[in-house]
C-alpha positions in Angstrom: -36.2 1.6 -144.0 -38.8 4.2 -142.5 -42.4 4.2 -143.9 -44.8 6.5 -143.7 -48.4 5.4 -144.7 -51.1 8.2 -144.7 -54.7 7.3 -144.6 -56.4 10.9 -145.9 -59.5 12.9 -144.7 -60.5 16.1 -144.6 -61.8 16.0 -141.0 -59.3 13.7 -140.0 -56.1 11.9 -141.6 -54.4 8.9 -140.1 -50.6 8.6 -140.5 -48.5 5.7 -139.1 -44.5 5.6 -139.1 -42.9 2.4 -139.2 -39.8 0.8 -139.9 -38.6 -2.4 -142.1 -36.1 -4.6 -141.8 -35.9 -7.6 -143.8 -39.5 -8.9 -142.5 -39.6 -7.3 -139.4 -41.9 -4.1 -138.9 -41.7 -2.3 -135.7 -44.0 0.8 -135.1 -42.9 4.3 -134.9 -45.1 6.1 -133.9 -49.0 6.8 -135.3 -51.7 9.3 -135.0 -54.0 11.5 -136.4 -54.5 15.0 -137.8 -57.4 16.8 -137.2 -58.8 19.8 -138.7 -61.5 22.0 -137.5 -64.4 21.1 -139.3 -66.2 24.8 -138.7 -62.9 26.5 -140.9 -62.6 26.9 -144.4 -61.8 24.1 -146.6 -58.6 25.9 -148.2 -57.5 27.0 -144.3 -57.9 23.0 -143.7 -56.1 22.2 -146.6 -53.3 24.5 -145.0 -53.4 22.9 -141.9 -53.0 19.2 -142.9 -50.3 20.4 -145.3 -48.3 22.2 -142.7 -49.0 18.6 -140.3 -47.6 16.7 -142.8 -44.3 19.0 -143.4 -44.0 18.8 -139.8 -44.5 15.0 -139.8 -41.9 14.0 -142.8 -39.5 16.6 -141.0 -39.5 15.2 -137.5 -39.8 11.5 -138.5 -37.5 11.3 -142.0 -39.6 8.3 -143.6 -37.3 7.3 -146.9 -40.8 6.5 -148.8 -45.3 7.3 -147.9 -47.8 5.3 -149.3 -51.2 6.9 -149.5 -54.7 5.0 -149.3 -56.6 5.8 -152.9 -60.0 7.6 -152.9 -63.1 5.3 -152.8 -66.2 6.8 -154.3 -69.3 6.8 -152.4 -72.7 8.0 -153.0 -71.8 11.1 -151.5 -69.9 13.4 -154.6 -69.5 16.1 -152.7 -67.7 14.3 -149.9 -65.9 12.5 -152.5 -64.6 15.5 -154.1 -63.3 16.6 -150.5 -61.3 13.3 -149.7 -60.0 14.1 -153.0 -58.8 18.1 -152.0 -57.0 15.8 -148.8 -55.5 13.2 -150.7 -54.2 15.8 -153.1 -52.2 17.3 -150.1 -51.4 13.9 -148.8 -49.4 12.7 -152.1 -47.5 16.2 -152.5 -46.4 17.2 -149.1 -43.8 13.8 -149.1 -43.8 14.8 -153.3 -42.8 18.4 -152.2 -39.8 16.6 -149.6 -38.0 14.8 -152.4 -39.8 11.2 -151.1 -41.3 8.8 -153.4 -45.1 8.0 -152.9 -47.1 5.0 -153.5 -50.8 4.6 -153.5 -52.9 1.4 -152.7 -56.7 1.1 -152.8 -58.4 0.3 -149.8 -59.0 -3.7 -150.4 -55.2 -4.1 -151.5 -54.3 -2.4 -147.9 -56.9 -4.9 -146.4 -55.8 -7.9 -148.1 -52.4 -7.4 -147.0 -52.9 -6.7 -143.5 -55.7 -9.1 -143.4 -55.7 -12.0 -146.0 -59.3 -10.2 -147.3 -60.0 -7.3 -149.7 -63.5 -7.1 -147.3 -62.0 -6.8 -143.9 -63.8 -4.7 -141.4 -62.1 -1.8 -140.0 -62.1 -4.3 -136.8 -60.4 -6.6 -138.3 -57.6 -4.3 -140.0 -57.1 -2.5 -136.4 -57.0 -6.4 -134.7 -54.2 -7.4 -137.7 -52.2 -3.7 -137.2 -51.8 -4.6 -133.4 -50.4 -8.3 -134.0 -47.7 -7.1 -136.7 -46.9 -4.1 -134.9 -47.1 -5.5 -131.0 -47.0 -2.5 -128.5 -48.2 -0.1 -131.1 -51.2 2.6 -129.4 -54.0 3.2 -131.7 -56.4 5.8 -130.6 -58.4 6.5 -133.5 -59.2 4.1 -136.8 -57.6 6.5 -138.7 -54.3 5.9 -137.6 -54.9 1.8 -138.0 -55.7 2.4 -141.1 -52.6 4.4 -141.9 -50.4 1.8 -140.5 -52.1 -0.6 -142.7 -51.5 1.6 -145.8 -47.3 1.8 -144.1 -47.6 -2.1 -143.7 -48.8 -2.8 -147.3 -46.2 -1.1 -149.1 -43.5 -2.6 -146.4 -45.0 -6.0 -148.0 -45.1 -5.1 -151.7 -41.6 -3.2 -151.2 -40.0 -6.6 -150.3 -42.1 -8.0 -153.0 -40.7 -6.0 -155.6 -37.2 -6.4 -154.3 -37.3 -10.6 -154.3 -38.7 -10.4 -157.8 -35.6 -8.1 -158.5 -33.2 -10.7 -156.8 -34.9 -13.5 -159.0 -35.2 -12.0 -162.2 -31.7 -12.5 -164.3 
């Protein structure tokens, strides 16, 4: 099955393809979004939607899991991941494709055994589960990390379906 895990920003939003079978993940491909920081935030809005579209066209994932908002001292910057995540849960919404969310320390304690991982750490873990994968940017580790988390509570789910009578 074909993941796509989306880890939101308004300057920049990491996504990361991958595919699961059984317990093997294999990478798809991975990368990041960026929006021009100087524009409007509507126009950026626009132009991570229109990414995204393109994304979940060219790459078909059956489900996306998106990384929840964490608030920060910062409201204001806050409220903006907010506008990006909005646009991150309804563009796969918008393509018929079920979406899951996970907050950051359930992505980290399923890449990484810990809930407080370092970025390092989560990067490190991505590149041991998904060996030849090419990570430029922290943003698309972490979106992989959001793909890999849902891979793992996907099969979860589906053994406690298997067990249950």
């Amino acid at each position: 099955m074909r993941l796509l895990g989306i880890d939101p920003g308004l300057r920049f939003t990491g996504w990361g393809v991958i595919e699961a079978a059984g317990n093997r993940l294999s990478a798809v491909a991975c990368g990041v979004i960026a929006t021009d920081g100087e524009a409007a935030v509507a126009e950026r809005l626009c132009t991570l939607h229109r990414a995204l579209a393109d994304l979940l066209a060219r790459f078909a994932p059956a489900e996306a899991a998106v990384e929840e908002t964490y608030v920060n001292r910062n409201g204001l910057a806050t409220l903006k991941l907010g506008y990006a995540r909005g646009v991150a849960l309804l563009a796969p919404a918008l393509a018929g494709i079920p979406v899951a969310e996970y907050g950051a320390k359930t992505v980290k304690r399923a890449v990484v055994g810990t809930g407080a991982a370092e970025k390092a750490q989560v990067a490190m873990m991505v590149r041991r589960l998904l060996p030849g994968v090419d990570l430029r940017r922290a943003d698309a580790a972490d979106a992989l990390a959001v793909a890999i988390c849902h891979a793992h509570h996907r099969a979860s789910a589906a053994a406690l379906q298997r067990a249950l009578p």
